[in-house]
N, C-alpha and C positions, 0 to 999 in steps of 0.2 A: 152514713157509709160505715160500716164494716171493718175495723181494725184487723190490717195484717196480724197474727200472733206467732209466735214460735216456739220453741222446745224448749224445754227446762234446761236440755244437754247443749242448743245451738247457742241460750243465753250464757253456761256457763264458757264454753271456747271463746265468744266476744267477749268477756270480763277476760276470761285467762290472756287472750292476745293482746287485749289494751294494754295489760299488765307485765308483758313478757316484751314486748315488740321494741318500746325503748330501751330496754337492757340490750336485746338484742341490736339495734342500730349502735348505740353506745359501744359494746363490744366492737361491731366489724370496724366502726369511725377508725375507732383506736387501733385494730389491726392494723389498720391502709395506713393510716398514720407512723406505726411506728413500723412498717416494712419502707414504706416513704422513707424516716428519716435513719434506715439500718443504710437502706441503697446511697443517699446522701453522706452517711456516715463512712463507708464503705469509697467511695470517690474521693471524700475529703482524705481520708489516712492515706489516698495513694498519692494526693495533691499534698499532703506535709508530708512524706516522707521523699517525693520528688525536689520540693524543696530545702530539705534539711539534708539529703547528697549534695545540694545544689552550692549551701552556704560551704560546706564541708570543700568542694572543691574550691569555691572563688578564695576560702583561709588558704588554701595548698598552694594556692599562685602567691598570695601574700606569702605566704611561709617563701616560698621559692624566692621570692623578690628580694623578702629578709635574707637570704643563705645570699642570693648576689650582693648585697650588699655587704653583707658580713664578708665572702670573700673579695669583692673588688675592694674594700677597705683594708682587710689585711694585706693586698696583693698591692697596694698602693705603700700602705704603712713599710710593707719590708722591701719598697722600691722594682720591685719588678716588673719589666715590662713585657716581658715572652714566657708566657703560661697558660698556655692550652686550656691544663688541663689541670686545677691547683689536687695535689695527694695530700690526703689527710691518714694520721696516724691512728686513728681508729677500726673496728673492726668490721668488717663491710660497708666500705661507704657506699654511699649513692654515686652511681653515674652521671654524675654530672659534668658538664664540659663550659667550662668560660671562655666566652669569645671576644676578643679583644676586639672593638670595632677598630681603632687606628690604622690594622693593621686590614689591608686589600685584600688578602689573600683570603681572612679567616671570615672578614664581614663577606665578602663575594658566596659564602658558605650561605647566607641568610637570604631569604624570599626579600624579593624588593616591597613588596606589599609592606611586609612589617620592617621596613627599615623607613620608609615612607610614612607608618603611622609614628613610631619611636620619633623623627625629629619632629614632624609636627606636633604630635599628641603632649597633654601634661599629665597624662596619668599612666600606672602601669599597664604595658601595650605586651601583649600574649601572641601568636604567629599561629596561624591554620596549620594543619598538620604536614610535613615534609616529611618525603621517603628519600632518603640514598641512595641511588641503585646501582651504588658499588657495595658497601654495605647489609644491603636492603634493611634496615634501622629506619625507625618513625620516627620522628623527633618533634620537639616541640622549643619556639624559641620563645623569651623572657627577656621585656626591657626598663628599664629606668628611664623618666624624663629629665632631660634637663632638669627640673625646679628641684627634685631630688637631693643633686648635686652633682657638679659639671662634670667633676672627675669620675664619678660614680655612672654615669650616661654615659663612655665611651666602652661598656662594656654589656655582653650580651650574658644570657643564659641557657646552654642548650638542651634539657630534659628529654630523657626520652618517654616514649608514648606509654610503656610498660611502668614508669614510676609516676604516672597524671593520674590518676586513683587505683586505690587499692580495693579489690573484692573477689570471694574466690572463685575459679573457673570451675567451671562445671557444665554438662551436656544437657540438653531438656529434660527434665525429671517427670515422671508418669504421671506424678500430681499435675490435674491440671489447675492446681495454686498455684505453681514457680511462680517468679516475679521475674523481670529481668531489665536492668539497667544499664541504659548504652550514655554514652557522652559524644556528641557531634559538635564539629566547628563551626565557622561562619558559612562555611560549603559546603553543610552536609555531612562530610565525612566523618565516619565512624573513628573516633580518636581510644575510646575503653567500650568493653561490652563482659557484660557478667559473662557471657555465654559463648563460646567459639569465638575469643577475639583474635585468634592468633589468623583463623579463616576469614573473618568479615574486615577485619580492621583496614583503614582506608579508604572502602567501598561507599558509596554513598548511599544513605540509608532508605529504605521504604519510602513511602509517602513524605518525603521530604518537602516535596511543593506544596502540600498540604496542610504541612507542621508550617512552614515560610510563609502561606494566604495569610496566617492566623496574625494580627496586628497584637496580637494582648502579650504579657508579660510572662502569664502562667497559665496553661487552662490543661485540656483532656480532650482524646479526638480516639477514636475508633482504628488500628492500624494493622497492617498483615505482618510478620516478618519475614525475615529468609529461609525461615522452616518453613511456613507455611500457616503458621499458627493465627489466630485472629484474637488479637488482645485491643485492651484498651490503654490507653498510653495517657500520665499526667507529666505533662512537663514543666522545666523552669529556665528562662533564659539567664545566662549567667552576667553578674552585675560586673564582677573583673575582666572578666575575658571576652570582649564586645561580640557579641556574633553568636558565641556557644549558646549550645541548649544541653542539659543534662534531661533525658525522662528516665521514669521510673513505668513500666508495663506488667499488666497482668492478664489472664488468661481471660479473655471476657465470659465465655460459657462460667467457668469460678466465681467470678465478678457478681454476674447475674442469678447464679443459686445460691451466693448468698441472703438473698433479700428473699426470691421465689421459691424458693422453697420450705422457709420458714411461714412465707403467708399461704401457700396452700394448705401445708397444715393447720395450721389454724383457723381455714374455713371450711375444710373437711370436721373439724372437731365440732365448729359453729353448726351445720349442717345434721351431724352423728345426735347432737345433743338437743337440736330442734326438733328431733323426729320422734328422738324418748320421750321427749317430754309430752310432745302429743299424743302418746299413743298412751302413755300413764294417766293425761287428763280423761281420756277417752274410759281407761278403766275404773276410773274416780267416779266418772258422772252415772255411769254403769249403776256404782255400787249403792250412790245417794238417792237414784229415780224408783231406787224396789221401795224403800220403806216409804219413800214421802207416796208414792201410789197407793201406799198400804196405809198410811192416813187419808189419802184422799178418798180412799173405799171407805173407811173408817166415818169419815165426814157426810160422805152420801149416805153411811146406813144413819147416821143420827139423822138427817134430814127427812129420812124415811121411817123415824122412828122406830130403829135399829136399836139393838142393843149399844149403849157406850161403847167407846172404844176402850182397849186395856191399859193399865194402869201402865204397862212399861213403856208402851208407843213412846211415851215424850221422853223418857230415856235414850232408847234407841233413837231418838232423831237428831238429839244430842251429841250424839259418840259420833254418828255419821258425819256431822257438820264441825265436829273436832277433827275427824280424821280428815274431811277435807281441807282442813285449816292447816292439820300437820305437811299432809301432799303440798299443798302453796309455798308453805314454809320450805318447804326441801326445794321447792323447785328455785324460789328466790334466793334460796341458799349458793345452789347447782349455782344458778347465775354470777351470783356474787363473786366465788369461787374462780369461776374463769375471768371475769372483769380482773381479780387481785392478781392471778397468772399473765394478763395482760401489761399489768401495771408492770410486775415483776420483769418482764420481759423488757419493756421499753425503759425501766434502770439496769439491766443486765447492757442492755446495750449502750445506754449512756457511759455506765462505767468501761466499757470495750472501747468506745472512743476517749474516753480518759487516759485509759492503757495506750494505747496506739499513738497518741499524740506525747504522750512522753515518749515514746520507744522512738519515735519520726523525732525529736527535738536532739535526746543526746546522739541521735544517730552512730550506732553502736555496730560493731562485725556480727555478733550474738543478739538477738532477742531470746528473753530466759522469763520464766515464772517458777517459783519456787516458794515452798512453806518456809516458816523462820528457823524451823532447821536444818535448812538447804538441800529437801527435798525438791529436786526439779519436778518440776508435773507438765512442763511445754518448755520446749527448747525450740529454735531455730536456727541453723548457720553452722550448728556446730560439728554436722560431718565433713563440714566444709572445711573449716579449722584444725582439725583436730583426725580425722580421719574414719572417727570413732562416731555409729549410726546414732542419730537423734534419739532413736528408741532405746539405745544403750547407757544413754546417758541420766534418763529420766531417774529417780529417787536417787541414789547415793553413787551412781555409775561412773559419772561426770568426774568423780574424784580420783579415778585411775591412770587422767590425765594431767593431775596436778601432780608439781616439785615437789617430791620428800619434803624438803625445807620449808615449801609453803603449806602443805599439807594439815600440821599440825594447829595452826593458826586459824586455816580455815574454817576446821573444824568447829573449832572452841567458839570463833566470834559467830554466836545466834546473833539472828535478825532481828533487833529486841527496839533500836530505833527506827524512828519514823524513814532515816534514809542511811545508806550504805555506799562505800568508798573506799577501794580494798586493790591493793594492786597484789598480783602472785606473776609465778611462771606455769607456763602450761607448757606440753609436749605437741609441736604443728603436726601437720600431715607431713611436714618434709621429716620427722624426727628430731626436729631442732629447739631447744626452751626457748619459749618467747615469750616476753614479759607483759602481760595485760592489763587492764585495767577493767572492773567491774563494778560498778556505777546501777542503785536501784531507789524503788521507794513502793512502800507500804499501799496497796489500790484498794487491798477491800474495804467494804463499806462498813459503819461501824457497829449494826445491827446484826452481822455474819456472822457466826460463831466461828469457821474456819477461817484466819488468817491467810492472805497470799500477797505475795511479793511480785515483782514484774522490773525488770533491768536489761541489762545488754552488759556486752565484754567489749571492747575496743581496743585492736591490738595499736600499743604503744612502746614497742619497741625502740622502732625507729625515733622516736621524740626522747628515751634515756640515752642513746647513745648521743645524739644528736649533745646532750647534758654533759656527757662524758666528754667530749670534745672539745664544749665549751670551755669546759672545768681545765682541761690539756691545756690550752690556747691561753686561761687565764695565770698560768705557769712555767707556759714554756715558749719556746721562738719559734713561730713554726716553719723559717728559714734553715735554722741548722741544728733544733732539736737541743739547744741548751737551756736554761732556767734561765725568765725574764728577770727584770729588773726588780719588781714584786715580789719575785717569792726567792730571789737572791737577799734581796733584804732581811724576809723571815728565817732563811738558813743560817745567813750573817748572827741575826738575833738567838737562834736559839744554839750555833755554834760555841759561840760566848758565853753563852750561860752553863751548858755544859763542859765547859773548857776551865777546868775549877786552880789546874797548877800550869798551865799552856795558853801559850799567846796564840790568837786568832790574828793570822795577816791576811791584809786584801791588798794586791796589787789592782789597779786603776790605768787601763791603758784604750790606748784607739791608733787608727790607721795613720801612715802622713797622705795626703795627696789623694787620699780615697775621692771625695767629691770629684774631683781633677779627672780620674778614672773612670766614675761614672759619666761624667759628659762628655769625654774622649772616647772611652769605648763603650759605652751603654748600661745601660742596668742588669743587664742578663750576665755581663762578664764583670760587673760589680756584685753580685749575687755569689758567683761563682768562688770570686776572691777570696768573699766571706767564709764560705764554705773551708775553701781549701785554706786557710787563715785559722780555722776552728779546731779542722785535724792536726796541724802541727801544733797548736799550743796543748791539744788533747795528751798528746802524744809526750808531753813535756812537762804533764803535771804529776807533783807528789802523790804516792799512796793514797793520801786522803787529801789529795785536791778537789776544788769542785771549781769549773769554767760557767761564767755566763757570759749574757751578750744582754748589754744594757739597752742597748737602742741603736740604730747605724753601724757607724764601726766601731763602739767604744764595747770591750770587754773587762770582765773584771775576774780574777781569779782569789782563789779561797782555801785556806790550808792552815794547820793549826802548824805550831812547833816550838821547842825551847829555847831556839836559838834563831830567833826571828831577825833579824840583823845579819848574819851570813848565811841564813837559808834563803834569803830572800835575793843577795845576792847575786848567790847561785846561780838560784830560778833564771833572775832576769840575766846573767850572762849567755843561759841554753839559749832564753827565750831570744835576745838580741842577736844572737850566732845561729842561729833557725831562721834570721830573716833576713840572711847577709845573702842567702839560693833564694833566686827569683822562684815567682811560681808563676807556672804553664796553665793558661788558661784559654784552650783548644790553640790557636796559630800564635798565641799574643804569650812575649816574657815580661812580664810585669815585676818590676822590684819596688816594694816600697820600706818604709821602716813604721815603727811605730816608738810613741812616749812610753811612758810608764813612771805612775805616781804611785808609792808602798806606802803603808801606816800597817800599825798592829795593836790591839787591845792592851791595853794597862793589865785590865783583871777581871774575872766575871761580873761583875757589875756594871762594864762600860756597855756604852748603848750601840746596836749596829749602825744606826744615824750619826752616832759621832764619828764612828772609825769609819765610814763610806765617805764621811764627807771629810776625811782628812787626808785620804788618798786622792780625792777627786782634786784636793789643793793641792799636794803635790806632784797632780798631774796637769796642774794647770800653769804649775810654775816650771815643768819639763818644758813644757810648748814653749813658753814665755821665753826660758836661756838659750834654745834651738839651737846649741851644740851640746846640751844635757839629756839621754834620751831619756833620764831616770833617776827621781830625785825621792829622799825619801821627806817624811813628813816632818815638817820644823810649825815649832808655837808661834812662830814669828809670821807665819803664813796665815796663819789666822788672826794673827792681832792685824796683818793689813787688811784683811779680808774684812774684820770689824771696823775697822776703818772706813774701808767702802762703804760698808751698811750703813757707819753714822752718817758719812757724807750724802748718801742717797736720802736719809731721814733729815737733817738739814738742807737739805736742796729742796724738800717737798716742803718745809717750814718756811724757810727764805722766799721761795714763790708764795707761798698765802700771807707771808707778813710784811712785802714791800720790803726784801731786803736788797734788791738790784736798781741800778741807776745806770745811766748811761753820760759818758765822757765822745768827746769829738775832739777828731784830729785835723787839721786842716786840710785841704788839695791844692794845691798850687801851681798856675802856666808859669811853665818855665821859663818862658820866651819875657813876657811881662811883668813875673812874679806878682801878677792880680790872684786874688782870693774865689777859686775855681767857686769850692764847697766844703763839706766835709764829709769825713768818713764814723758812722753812728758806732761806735764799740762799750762792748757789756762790761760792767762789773759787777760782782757779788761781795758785799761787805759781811767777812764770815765773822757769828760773834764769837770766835777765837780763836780763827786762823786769818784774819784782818780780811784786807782786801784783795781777790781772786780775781783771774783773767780769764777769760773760758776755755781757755787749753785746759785749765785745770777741772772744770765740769760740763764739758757740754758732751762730751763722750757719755757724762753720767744722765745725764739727761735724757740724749736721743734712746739711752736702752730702757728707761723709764718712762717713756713716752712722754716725756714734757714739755718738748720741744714746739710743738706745732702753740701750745698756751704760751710759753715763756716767747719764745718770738714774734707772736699773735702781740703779745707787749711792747716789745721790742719796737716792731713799726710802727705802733700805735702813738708811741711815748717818741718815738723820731719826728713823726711828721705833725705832730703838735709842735713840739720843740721847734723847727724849720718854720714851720708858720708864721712864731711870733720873733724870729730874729729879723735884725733892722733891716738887710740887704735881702729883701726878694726876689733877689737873682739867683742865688745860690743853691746849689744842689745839695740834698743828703742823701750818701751813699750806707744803704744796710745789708750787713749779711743774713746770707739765708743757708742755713743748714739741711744736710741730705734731707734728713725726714720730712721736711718742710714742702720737697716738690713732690706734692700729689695733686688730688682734683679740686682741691680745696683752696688753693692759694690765688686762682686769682679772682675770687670770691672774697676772700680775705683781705687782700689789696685792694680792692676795689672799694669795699666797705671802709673800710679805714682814710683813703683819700676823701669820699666823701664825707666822713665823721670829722676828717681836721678838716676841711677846706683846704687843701693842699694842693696845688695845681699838679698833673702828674708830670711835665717834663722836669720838673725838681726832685724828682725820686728816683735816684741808682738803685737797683738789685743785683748785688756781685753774688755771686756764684763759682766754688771753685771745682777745678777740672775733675779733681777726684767725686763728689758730688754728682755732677752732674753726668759720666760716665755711668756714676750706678744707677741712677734712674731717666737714663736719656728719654725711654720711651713715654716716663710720663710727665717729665721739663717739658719736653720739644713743646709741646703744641700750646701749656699754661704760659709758657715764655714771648712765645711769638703774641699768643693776646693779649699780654701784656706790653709786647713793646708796640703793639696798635695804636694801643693809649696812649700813646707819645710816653712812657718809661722808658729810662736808659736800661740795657741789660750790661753787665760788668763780667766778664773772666777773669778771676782770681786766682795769685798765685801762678801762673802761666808757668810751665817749666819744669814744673816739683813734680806732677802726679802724671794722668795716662795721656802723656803731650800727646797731640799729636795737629798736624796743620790743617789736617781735614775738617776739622772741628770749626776753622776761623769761618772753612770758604763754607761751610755747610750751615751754620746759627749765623746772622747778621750781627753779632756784639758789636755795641757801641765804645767800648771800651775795655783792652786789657791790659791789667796791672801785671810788670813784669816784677818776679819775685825778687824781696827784698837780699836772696840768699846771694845774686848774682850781680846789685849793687854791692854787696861787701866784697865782695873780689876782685872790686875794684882797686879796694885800698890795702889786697892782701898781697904781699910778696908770692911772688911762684904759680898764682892765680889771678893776677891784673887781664891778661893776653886772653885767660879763656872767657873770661866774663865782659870782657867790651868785645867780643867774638860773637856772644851769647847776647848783647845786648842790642848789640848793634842790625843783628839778624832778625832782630822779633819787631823792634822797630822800623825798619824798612820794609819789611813784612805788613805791619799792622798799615802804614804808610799809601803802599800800592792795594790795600785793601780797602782803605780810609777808614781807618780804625783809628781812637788815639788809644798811643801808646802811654801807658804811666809806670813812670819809673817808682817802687815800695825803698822805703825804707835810707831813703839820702837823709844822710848825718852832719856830711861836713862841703867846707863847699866844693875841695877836687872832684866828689865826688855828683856836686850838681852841674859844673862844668862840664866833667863826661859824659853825663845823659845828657845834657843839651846838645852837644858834639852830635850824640848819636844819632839825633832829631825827636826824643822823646818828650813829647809836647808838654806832660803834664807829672807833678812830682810831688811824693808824701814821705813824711819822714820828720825826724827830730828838728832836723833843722828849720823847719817853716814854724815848727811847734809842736808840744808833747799835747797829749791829749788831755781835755778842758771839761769841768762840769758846764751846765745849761748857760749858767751868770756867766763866768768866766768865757766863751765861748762871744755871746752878745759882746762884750766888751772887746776880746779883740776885734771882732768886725769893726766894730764900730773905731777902734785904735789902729785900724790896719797899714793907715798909712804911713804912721811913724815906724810898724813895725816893716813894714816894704822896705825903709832907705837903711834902718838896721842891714836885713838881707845885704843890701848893694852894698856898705860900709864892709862886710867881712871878709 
């Protein structure tokens, strides 16, 4: 059979296409590929920059959240309860409005929805968009949880729609690149929109039910808008503000010539370059078929016994078969070529999403590219900002909108590091300096001979003032606008220092009765006081006075002079005769006075610390004389005041070294003079002020908080003690001090009964009326499960503090001791009549309540006779016995009965 054959020319195009055809697949693969990952690439930057608006708001709620807290704290710290609307002293504040929930009037202002999420929710709860429509104002509410803190939840925050993000307004721009970003609530409603927000806002937006189907977190959906436009939308639900979705939209036709249009070219080129190439092989085979024919005649005449062929033949066939080696080579070249352009491309693009994912991360008002010597080559945003056209700004343009002052700086600082951070002012479109921030980093690759840079501008204005505010607030009251506590101290210090032949005086004063004021007429006409409290002393200071307000009502004034002792005088004579006229505060005449404690520097060396706090002593010894309204500083005042100290630093030694023990005094029926129990009382053996009663430190205690440990001892060391004595009938009665009733005590007693073994109907807990008025609300209910447990409850002292009889019918006490102050008046001239009056009334009282009565502090026996008269069952005092260490104690019981017919013998 016959072999098929073919052309020299058919064989060279099968070699050439074997040869060509995987380059070419190669090529297109990687075309498709990287127009594939330009389109992906292209979708992702609108999905990170939809996100990075997204993070940018959920921080603005936080931010907002911080600002409610920062003011409900100072609106708390300066007492006020009726403030709308807190003014701050700086220079365009935000409109912001706090809404006091307490109050009906201003919550009833707020959508029930978000006052429904706020009490139930524990995290920061954000309100769907509300219109006014008396107003017509958008607003947006802001709340705190509970777990926050409690004080801080009863207040709202009302933002309006205009301050929920910041971007500039502008109309559809002819590019169809615009981009354009809306923010919807949990409803749909348009809350911000790049573009005609002032006409859309409120409306509910496009394919809403569409954006709603979509279950995921973040994605991208195809959408129209209210122009008409058909873009593609990435959005992001937001993680603060339950409900919201921020997108980020682009013009889809843009979208999609991104990617197609780059790959058509480049299969037009694939195409253009397959067709040269062919038609070059074609003229290649052309030029090889003449000579090798003209050998193969050559070969027929030898066969034919022809003349030889010519000596150059094999030359020429040579050159031929070079030149077609060269043609090959060019063409694998040609290929190469565009493979490396291919390559080229698909890092061009890699690096573009490089670029774009930083610009999407710091999310910036500006996107900007520039050489390192702040030549712009690509701007974006900035006619937005600025006024001034993007095309204007390009190479050095951009700098006709920088500050003189920053001008010069910017200049100078090249882009010479890896990254840049650079704050200036620029001039906005309103003509206003606004201070920005410019934030970049170095993207070329490092093969590139031209460097390019790639950053954003972020205006941050609002965040220094915000600073400026701060820094106010960290110096000043922001009630009445005088210097705090802190930086009266630094004036204090560097007054004195500067004060080189001149005494520095502080007078040290506060309101009377102010508290009294605040909860009789409220906080708002305690605010007020202040206020008008501020002006008159304003009004009343030296040339070079200077007024602060320490905290509350306590102020303190500042003035240098040479004659510190009658200026000071003076002073306080105005200042005393300035608050002799009530002041009017709206229908209410309020008079009150105030103390005043003075001190004055030695000499520029002394410390502001010292003289602050030497005034503050002699203002605490004004309160103390309360017909003194103003004392000035004595050494004497601080030698007790070190006093106090060492006794407080010995009281905390004496508790850790077992320096307290406890004595007992007997209890005794009057009727039988049997041995009731007794009563547990403290002593502190001081090591060199002997032995102390606790008049003399339990005040030091409870401001030390020692109390709830030293009395935790107290009962501990009693109901041991009670245990092991001989008659376990006997009761022991212990005191329990203020601080004592809270939630912990009958946890405390309970524990301690079952640690000694101590039955509980053998344990009194007296409690006296002043006590127990101050923290009625949190006795009542520890008391009552106490006295469950079969405990006796005792009322102490009866008579002395906020008597009153309601107290009997209202707590069931098992027993009140009538004070020992009105058995002594038994035995006093001129006062016998009112104290068997006094005695006799509590007893008949306790009586028809069936309460026993005990008579404190019977000495002698007239005086035991009369409380038996009165019907007072039970009786303590010297006479039955002075009080007894542990032994001593045992032993009378056990002695009692000889000391019994003693009693009846006297």
């Amino acid at each position: 059979m016959k072999k098929r054959s073919f052309s020299l020319q058919t064989h060279l195009l099968a070699l050439l296409a074997v040869v060509l055809l995987p380059i070419f697949l190669a090529g297109t693969i990687a075309t498709v590929l990287g127009a594939r990952q330009l389109h992906q690439a292209a979708l992702q930057q609108l999905q990170d920059n939809a996100n990075a608006w997204a993070d940018i708001l959920d921080q603005r709620f936080i931010s907002y959240a911080q600002i409610l807290h920062l003011k409900a704290t100072n609106l708390l710290q300066a007492g006020s309860s009726e403030l709308p609307q807190i003014q701050t002293k700086t220079p365009n504040p935000a409109d912001l409005m706090l809404i006091d929930l307490r109050d009906p009037q201003q919550k009833a202002a707020l959508p029930q929805d978000f006052l429904a999420q706020l009490a139930s929710g524990s995290d920061l709860t954000v309100s769907d968009l509300q219109h006014n429509e008396v107003t017509g104002a958008f607003n947006v509410a802001i709340g705190l949880p509970n777990s926050a803190a409690p004080a801080i939840a009863n207040f709202a925050l009302l933002v309006p729609a205009a301050e929920i993000f910041d971007f500039p307004q502008s109309e559809l721009p002819d590019s169809p690149r615009g981009s354009l970003i809306a923010v919807l609530d949990s409803q749909g409603h348009i809350v911000a929109r790049s573009r005609n927000q002032a006409q859309w806002i409120g409306h509910i937006a496009p394919d809403w039910d569409k954006l709603q189907a979509m279950d995921t977190q973040q994605d991208w959906l195809p959408v129209e808008t209210f122009e008409g436009a058909h873009m593609v939308i990435a959005f992001k639900r937001l993680d603060v503000a339950k409900g919201w979705v921020l997108g980020v939209a682009e013009n889809q036709q843009a979208l999609e010539a991104a990617w197609s249009l780059p790959l058509l070219g480049i299969v037009l080129s694939l195409l253009a370059t397959a067709a040269v190439t062919v038609l070059l092989v074609r003229w290649a085979s052309q030029r090889i078929l003449q000579p090798l024919q003209r050998v193969q005649n050559d070969s027929r005449a030898l066969l034919d016994w022809q003349a030889p062929p010519s000596p150059h033949r094999s030359d020429i066939r040579i050159r031929e078969f070079d030149e077609l080696s060269t043609h090959l080579m060019h063409a694998h070249s040609l290929l190469k070529g565009q493979t490396e352009q291919a390559q080229d491309l698909a890092h061009q693009l890699l690096r573009n999403e490089v670029r774009h994912r930083t610009m999407a991360e710091v999310s910036a008002l500006v996107f900007w590219q520039a050489t390192p010597q702040w030549e712009v080559l690509h701007v974006i945003g900035w006619h937005e900002l600025t006024g001034q056209l993007d095309s204007q700004a390009q190479g050095r343009g951009w700098t006709s909108r920088i500050h003189p002052g920053d001008l010069l700086s910017m200049a100078t600082n090249k882009l010479t590091e890896h990254t840049i951070d650079a704050e200036f002012r620029i001039l906005n479109v309103h003509k206003r300096w606004r201070w920005v921030r410019v934030r970049g980093a170095k993207i070329s690759s490092p093969h590139e001979v031209q460097e390019e840079w790639a950053g954003v501008l972020e205006d941050v204005d609002a965040r220094l003032q915000a600073q400026a505010h701060i820094g106010y607030l960290a110096k000043y009251d922001a009630l009445t606008g005088l210097v705090n506590r802190r930086h009266f101290h630094e004036l204090l210090e560097s007054t004195i220092a500067a004060s080189k032949t001149r005494a520095t005086a502080v007078l040290s004063m506060d309101l009377d009765r102010f508290m009294h004021i605040n909860d009789s007429l409220g906080h708002a006409v305690g605010d007020a006081l202040l206020q008008c409290v501020t002006s008159r002393l304003l009004a009343l200071l030296p040339h070079n006075g200077l007024l602060a307000r320490l905290g509350g009502d306590e102020f303190a004034i500042l003035f240098t002079t040479d004659s510190p002792q009658a200026d000071i005088e003076q002073l306080v004579a105005r200042i005393l005769g300035a608050f002799q006229e009530p002041f009017l505060i709206g229908a209410h005449r309020i008079n009150t006075n105030t103390c005043i404690g003075a001190a004055w520097s030695q000499s520029s060396q002394d410390r502001a610390e010292r003289v602050m706090r030497h005034a503050e002593l002699a203002l605490h010894r004004a309160k103390a004389d309360g017909r003194r309204p103003m004392r000035f500083f004595d050494p004497a005042m601080e030698q007790q005041m070190q006093r106090r100290r060492q006794m407080e630093v010995d009281l905390r030694i004496g508790l850790e070294s077992a320096h307290f023990y406890l004595v007992y005094q007997p209890l005794v029926d009057l009727q039988t003079l049997s041995l009731v129990g007794f009563e547990a009382l403290l002593r502190w053996q001081h090591p060199t002020l002997g032995v102390l009663t606790p008049g003399r430190f339990i005040h030091i205690a409870e401001e030390l908080g020692l109390m709830d440990r030293l009395g935790a001892w107290v009962l501990e060391q009693a109901c041991q003690d009670a245990r092991d004595w001989p008659d376990a009938r006997l009761t022991v009665a212990v005191n329990i001090a203020a601080s004592q009733l809270n939630d912990q005590l009958v946890q405390c007693v309970t524990q301690t009964l079952i640690a000694s073994a101590l039955a509980p109907d053998r344990l009194e807990l007296e409690v006296t009326e002043n006590a127990l008025m101050t923290h009625i609300e949190e006795a009542a209910d520890g008391l009552l499960q106490l006295k469950a447990q079969g405990i006796s409850i005792v009322l102490d002292d009866f008579g002395t503090g906020f008597t009153s009889l309601s107290h009997l019918r209202a707590f069931p006490f098992n027993k009140v001791k009538i004070d020992k102050g009105f058995v002594n008046d038994l035995s006093t001239i001129g006062h016998a009549n009112d104290g068997e009056a006094i005695i006799s009334a509590i007893s008949l009282l306790c009586k028809r309540l069936g309460i026993v009565a005990v008579a404190e502090g019977v000495e002698t026996r007239h005086q035991m006779d009369s409380v038996i008269g009165y019907e007072c069952q039970q009786g303590q005092g010297f006479l039955f016995g002075h009080p007894l260490r542990h032994a001593e104690t045992c032993q009378l019981i056990a002695q009692w009965a000889q000391h019994k017919r003693r009693l009846q013998d006297v």
